[in-house]
C-alpha positions in Angstrom: 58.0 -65.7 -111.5 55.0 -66.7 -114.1 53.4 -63.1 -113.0 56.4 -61.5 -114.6 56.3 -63.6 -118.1 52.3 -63.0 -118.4 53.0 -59.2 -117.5 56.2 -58.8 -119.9 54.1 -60.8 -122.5 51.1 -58.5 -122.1 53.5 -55.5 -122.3 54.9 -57.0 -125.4 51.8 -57.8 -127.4 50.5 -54.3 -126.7 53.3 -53.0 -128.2 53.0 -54.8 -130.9 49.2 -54.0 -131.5 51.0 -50.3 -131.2 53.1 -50.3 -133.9 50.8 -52.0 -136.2 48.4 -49.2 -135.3 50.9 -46.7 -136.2 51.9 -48.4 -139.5 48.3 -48.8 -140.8 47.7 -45.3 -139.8 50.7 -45.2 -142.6 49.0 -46.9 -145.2 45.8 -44.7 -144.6 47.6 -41.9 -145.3 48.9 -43.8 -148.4 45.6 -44.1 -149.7 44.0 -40.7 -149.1 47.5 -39.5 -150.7 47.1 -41.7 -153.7 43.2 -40.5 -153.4 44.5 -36.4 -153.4 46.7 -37.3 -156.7 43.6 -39.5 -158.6 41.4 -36.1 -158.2 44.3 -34.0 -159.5 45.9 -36.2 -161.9 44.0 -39.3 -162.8 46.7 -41.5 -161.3 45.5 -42.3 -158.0 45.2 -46.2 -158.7 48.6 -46.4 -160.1 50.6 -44.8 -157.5 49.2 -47.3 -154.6 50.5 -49.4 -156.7 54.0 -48.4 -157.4 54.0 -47.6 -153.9 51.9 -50.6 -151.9 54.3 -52.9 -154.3 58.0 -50.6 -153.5 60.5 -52.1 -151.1 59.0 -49.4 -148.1 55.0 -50.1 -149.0 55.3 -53.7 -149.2 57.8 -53.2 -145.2 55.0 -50.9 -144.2 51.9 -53.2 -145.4 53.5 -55.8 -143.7 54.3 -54.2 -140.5 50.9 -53.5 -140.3 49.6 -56.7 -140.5 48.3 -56.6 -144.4 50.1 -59.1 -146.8 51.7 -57.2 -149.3 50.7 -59.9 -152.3 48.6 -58.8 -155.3 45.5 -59.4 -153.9 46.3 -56.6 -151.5 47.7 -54.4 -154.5 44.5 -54.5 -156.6 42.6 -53.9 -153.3 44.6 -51.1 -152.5 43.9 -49.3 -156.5 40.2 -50.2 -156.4 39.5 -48.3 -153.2 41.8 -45.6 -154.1 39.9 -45.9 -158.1 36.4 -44.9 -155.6 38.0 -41.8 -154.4 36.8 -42.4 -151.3 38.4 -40.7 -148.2 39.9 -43.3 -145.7 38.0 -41.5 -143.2 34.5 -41.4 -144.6 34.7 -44.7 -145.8 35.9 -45.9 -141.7 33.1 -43.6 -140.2 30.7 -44.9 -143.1 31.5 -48.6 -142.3 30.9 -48.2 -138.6 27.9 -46.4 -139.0 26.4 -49.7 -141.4 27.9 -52.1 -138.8 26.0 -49.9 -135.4 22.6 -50.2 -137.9 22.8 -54.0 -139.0 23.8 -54.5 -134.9 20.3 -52.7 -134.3 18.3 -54.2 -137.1 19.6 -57.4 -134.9 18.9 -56.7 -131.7 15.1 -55.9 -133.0 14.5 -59.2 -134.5 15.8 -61.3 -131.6 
């Protein structure tokens, strides 16, 4: 009986980390969207926020495990104000976390 609550809990929970998944894949999209219109309009910044603070951004921020207060907002317009790609800045980050990792493992 316990088996089947841990099991339908596990199967639960990974369905949650699922759908968060799938709406931050959302918001990613949001940003290199937002990033597309800054390079052709200038107004990159200013549609993350009209959208990161609509009735749908804030549903998706949330559903993805971000907190959709202003924090978030002016978070969301300064990385989009870098006109950085969602996925360079991901591969760049992973690439500075494998290096510091290494620089660590050298000194220990």
């Amino acid at each position: 009986m316990m088996k089947d609550f841990v099991d339908g809990t596990a199967y639960n929970n990974e369905q949650g980390n699922r759908a968060r998944k799938l709406f931050a894949a959302v918001v990613l999209a949001a940003l290199d969207d937002a990033i597309a219109d800054d390079k052709k309009y200038g107004n990159g910044p200013e549609q993350i926020a009209r959208w990161a603070r609509s009735r749908d951004g804030r549903e998706v921020l949330s559903c993805a495990g971000i907190d959709p207060n202003e924090r978030v907002v002016a978070g969301l317009m300064e990385f989009v104000g870098k006109g950085v790609r969602t996925s360079v800045a991901l591969s760049r980050e992973e690439s500075e976390r494998r290096h510091a990792a290494e620089l660590e493992s050298r000194a220990a």
